[in-house]
C-alpha positions in Angstrom: 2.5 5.4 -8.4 1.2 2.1 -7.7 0.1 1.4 -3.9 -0.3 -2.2 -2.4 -1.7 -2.5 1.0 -2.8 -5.0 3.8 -6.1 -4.3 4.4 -7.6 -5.4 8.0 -11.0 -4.9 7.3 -11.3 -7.3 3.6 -8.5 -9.1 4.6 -6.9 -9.0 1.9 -4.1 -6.7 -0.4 -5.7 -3.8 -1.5 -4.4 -2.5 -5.0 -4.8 1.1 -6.2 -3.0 4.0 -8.4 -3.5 7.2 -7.2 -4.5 10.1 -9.5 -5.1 7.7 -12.7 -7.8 5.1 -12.2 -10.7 4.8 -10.3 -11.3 1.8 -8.0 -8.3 -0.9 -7.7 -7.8 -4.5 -7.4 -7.5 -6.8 -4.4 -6.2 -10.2 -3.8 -4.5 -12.6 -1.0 -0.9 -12.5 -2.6 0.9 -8.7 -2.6 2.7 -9.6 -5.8 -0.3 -10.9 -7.9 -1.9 -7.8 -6.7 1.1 -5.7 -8.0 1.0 -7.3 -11.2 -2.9 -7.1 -12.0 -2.0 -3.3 -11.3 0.1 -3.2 -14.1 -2.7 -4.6 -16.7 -5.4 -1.6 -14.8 -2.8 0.7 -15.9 -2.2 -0.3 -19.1 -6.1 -0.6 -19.4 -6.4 3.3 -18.1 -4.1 4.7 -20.2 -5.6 2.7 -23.4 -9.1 4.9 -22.1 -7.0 8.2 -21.7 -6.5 7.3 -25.5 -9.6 6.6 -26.9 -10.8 9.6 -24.6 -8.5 11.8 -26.3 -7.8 13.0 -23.0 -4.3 14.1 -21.6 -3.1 11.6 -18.9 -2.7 12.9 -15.3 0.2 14.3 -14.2 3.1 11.9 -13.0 3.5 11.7 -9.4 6.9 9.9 -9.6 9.6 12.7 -8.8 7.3 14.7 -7.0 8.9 17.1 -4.6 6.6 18.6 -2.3 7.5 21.9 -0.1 5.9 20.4 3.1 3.5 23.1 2.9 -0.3 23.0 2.1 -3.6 25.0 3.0 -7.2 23.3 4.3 -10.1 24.3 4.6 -11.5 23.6 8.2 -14.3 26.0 8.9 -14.6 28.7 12.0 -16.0 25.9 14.4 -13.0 23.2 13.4 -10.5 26.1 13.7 -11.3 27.4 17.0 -11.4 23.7 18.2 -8.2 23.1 16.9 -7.0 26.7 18.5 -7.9 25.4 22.2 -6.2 22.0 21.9 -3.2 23.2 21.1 -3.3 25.8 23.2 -3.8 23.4 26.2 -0.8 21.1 25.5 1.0 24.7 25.1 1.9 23.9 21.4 1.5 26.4 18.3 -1.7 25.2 16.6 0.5 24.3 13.3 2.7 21.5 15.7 -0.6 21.1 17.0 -2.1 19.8 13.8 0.8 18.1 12.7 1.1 16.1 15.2 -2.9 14.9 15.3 -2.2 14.8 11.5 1.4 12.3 11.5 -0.7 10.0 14.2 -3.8 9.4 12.3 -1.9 8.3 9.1 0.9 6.4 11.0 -2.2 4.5 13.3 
């Protein structure tokens, strides 16, 4: 999967692909950015190679169950637990909500 993002704070597009290369590739125009992501990936995959290491998993396709456990230790938890319980909502609407607003800001 190949990302391509505005980014406020370089202002510039931010180029990346998840799960296979480290680092990315910026630039002021979205489609040159695109495109210099197709040579990183061809670049990455010629390492895999040489490497004689398995590539990563594809993530086009993916399904995903909506489901997933974290980690937030006893202190985070209880926190979490009296928010929600304050704006009477189950702490997993809770969390979802706080979750959804963070990656949508």
């Amino acid at each position: 999967m190949k990302v391509v993002e505005w980014s406020d704070d370089d202002h510039c597009f931010i180029g990346r692909v998840p799960g296979l290369t480290l680092g990315g590739v910026h630039g002021k125009n979205e489609a040159k950015v695109y495109e210099k992501l197709g040579t990183l990936v061809d670049e990455w995959i010629a390492i895999y190679e040489a490497d004689g290491a398995p590539l990563p998993a594809a993530t086009a396709g993916k399904k995903y169950s909506g489901r997933f456990n974290i980690r937030v230790g006893e202190e985070l938890h209880e926190r979490l637990a009296i928010e929600s319980m304050k704006v009477n909502e189950s702490l997993n609407t809770y969390c979802v909500k706080t979750l959804k607003g963070e990656v949508e800001s």
